[in-house]
C-alpha positions as CSV (number, residue, x, y, z in Angstrom):
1,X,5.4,101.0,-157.2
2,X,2.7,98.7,-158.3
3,X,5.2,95.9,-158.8
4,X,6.8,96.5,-155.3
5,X,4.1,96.5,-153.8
6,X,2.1,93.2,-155.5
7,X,5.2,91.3,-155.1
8,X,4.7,91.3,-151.3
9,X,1.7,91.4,-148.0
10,X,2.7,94.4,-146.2
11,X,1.0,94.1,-142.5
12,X,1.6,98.2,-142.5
13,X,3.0,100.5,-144.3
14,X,6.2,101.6,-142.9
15,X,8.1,99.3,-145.4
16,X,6.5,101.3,-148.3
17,X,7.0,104.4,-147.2
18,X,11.0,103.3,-146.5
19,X,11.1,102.2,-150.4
20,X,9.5,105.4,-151.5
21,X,11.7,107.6,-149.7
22,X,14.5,105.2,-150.3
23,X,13.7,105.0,-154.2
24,X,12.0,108.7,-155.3
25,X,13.4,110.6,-151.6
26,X,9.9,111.5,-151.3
27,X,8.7,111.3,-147.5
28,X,5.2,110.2,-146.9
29,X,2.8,110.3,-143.3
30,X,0.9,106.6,-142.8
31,X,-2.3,108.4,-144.1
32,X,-0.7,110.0,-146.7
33,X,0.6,106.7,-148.0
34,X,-2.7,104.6,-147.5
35,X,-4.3,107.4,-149.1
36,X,-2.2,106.7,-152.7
37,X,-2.5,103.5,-152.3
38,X,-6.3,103.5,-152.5
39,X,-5.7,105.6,-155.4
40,X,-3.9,103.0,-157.1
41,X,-6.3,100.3,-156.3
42,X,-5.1,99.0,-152.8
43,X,-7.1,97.6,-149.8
44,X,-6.0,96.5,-146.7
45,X,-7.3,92.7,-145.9
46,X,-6.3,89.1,-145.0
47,X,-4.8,87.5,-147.7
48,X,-6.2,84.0,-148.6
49,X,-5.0,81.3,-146.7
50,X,-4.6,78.5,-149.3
51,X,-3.6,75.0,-149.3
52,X,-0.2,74.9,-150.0
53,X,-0.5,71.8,-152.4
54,X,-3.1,72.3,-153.9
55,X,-3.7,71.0,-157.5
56,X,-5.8,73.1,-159.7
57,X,-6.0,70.6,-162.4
58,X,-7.2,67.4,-160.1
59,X,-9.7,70.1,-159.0
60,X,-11.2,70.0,-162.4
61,X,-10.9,66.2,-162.9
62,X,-13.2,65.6,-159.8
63,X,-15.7,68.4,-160.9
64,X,-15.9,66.4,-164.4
65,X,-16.5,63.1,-162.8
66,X,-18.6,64.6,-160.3
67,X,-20.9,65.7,-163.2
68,X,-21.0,62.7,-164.7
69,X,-22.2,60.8,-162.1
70,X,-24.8,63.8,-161.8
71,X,-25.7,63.4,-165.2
72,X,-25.8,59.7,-165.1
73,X,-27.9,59.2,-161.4
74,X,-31.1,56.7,-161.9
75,X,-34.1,57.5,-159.5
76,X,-33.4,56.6,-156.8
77,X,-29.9,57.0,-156.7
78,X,-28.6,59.8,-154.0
79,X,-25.4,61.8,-153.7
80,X,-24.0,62.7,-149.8
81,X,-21.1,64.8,-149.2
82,X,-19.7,63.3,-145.9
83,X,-16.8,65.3,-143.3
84,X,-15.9,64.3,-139.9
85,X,-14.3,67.3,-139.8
86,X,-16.3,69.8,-137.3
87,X,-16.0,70.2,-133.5
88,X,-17.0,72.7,-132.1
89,X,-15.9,74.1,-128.9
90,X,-17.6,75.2,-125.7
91,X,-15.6,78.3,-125.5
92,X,-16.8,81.8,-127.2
93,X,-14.8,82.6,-130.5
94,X,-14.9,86.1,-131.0
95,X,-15.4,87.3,-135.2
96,X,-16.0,90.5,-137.0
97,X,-19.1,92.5,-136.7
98,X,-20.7,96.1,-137.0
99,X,-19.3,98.0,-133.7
100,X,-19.5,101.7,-133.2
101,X,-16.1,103.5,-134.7
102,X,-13.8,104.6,-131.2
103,X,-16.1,101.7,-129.1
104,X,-15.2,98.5,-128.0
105,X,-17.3,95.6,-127.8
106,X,-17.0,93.0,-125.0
107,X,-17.9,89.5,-125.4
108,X,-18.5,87.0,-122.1
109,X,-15.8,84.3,-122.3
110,X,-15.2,80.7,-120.0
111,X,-12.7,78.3,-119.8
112,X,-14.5,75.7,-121.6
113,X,-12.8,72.8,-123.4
114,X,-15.3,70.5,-123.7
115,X,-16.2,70.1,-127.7
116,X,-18.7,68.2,-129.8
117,X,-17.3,65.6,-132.5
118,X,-19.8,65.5,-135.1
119,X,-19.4,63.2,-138.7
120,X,-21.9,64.6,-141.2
121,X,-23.7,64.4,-144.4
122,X,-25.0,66.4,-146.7
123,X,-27.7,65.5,-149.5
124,X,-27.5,68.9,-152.2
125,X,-30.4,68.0,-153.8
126,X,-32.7,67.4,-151.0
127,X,-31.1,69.6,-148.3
128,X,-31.2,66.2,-145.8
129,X,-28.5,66.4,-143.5
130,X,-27.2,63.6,-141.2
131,X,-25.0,63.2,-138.3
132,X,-23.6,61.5,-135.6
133,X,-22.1,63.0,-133.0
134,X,-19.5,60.7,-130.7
135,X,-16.6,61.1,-128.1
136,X,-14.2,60.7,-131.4
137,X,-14.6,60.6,-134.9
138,X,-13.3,56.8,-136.4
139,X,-14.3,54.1,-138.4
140,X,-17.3,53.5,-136.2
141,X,-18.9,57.0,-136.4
142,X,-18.6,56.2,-140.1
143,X,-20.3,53.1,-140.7
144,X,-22.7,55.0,-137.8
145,X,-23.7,57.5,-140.2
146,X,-23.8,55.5,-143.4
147,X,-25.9,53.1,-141.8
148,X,-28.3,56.4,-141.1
149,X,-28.2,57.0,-144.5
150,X,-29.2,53.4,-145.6
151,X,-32.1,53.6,-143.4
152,X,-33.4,56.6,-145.2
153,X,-32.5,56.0,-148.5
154,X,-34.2,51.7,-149.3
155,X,-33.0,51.9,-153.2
156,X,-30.7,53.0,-155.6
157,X,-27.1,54.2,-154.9
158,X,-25.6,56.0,-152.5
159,X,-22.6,58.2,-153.9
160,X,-20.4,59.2,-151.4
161,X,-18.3,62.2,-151.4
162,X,-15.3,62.7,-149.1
163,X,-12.0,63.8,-148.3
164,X,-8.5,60.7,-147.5
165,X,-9.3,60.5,-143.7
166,X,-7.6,57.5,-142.7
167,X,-10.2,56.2,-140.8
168,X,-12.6,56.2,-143.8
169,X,-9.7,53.8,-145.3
170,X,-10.0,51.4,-142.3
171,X,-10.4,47.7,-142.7
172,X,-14.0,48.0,-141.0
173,X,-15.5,50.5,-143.5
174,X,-14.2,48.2,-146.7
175,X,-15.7,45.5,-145.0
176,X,-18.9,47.0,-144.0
177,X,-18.9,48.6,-148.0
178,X,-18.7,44.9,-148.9
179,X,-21.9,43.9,-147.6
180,X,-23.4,47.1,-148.6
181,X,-22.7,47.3,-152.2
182,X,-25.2,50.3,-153.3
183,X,-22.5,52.7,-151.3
184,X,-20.1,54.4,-153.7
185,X,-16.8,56.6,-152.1
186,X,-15.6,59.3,-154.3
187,X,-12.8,60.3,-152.3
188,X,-11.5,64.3,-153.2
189,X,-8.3,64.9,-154.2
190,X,-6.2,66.2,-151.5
191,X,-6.2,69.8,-150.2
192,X,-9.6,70.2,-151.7
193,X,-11.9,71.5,-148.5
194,X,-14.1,74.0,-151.7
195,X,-15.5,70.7,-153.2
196,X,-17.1,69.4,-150.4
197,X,-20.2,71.5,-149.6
198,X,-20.7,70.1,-146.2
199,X,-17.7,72.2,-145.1
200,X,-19.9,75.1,-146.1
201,X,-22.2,73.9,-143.8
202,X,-20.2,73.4,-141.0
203,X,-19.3,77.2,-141.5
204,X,-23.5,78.2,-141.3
205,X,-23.0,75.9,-137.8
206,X,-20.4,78.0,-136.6
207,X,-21.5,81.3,-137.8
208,X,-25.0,80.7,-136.3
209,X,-24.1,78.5,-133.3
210,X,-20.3,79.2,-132.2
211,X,-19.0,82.7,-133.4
212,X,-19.5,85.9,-131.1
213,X,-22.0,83.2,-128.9
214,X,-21.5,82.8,-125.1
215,X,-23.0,79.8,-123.3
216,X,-22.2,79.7,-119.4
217,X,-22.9,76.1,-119.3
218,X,-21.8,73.2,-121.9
219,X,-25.1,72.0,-122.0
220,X,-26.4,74.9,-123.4
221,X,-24.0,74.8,-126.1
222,X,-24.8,71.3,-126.5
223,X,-28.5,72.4,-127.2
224,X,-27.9,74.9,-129.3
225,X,-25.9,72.6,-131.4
226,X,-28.6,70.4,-132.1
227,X,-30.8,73.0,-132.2
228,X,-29.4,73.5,-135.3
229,X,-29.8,70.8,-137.0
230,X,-33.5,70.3,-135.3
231,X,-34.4,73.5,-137.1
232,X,-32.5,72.8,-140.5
233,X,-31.1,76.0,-139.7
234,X,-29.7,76.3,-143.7
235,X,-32.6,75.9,-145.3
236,X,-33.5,79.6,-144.6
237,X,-33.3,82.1,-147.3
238,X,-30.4,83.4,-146.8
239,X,-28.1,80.7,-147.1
240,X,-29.9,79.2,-150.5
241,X,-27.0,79.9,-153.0
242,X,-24.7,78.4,-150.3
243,X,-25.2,75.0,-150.0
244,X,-25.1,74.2,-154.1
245,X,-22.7,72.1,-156.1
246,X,-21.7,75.6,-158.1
247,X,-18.2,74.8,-157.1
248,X,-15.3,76.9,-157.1
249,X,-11.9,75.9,-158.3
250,X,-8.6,77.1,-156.4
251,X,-6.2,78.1,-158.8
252,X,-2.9,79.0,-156.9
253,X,-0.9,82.5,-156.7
254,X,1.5,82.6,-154.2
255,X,3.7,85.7,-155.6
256,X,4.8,87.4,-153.1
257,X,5.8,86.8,-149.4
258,X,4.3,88.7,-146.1
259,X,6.1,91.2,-144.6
């Protein structure tokens, strides 16, 4: 039984207790069945959702380099993990929480579809975020930000960690990199959201800002937003493990299919 049912996500269990009575011609109730399988070592959750292409061992190859430059940073030299990749909408996105067992919890909700584009960056070692925030993250909104960054940072180099966005390939942004020759991209391999910490960031923003929130009017939301980033909202206590380059490497199982 342990085979059957690792080899497969079973959304209930009226497919197990078919292939017990089926297999054994032992009938079993839905408790009686979710009972034995907690006996065995079963819990009922989400599976992980996980890139489908993702490459375990060019994972590792950007972790090594990535420590290298660590180990090899002068002074001055700074290193920003940079994502476009975070809007959040003006619309209230309901997620778990503690409610009473047999009560229902209610959450205010609008029609909202007004968002905030925000490109980011994230400094690990000094906790220094910064952003721009725009109608539509491009090109510009990327020399925007790295011009922020070369404003705060007057020497040494300026690594740059990212993902293959296309704008962040445009002819602008070589162009501008030409003229500003302390910035160094380190572009991610593909599928590889864990190795960029700002995405961990961006899920602090929404946890804090977005989820189980209601805000009648867009402004508000809009404040709150950069409220967050006024208050440097992750440097509080409880997020200091989250924000560190302790990175962790997806290695791939997809045994089984969902049923």
């Amino acid at each position: 039984m342990n085979k059957f049912v690792n080899g497969r996500v079973y959304s209930d269990s009226k497919g197990i207790i078919a292939w017990v009575f089926n297999e054994f011609g032992i009938t079993y109730t839905t408790s009686g069945i979710n009972a034995l399988l907690k006996r065995m070592g079963f819990v009922y959750k989400k599976p992980v959702l996980t890139p489908c292409k993702v490459d375990e061992q060019k994972q590792q190859e950007f972790v090594t380099q990535y420590q290298q430059v660590k180990q090899n940073l002068a002074k001055e030299d700074q290193i920003y993990f940079v994502d476009g990749g975070v809007h959040p909408q003006h619309n209230t996105i309901a997620n778990y929480g503690w409610i009473k067992k047999g009560h229902t919890k209610q959450l205010k909700t609008n029609n909202g579809r007004q968002r905030i584009n925000i490109n980011g960056a994230y400094n690990a070692a000094t906790k220094q975020v910064f952003y721009v925030e725009d109608e539509r993250i491009n090109a510009q909104t990327m020399i925007a930000l790295l011009q922020l960054i070369l404003k705060e940072q007057k020497e040494g180099k300026i690594h740059i960690v990212l993902d293959n966005a296309r704008y962040y390939h445009a002819l602008v942004v070589k162009e501008f990199l030409e003229d500003n020759t302390r910035i160094i991209l380190h572009f991610l391999p593909p599928y590889s959201p864990n190795l960029n910490i700002i995405e961990r960031l961006w899920k602090i923003l929404k946890t804090k800002v977005v989820y189980n929130k209601f805000y009648l009017r867009f402004k508000d939301f809009k404040l709150a937003v950069n409220d967050f980033f006024k208050n440097e909202i992750w440097k509080q206590n409880e997020f200091e493990n989250s924000l560190s380059d302790n990175f962790q490497i997806i290695k791939p199982d997809f045994s089984g299919s969902y049923l």
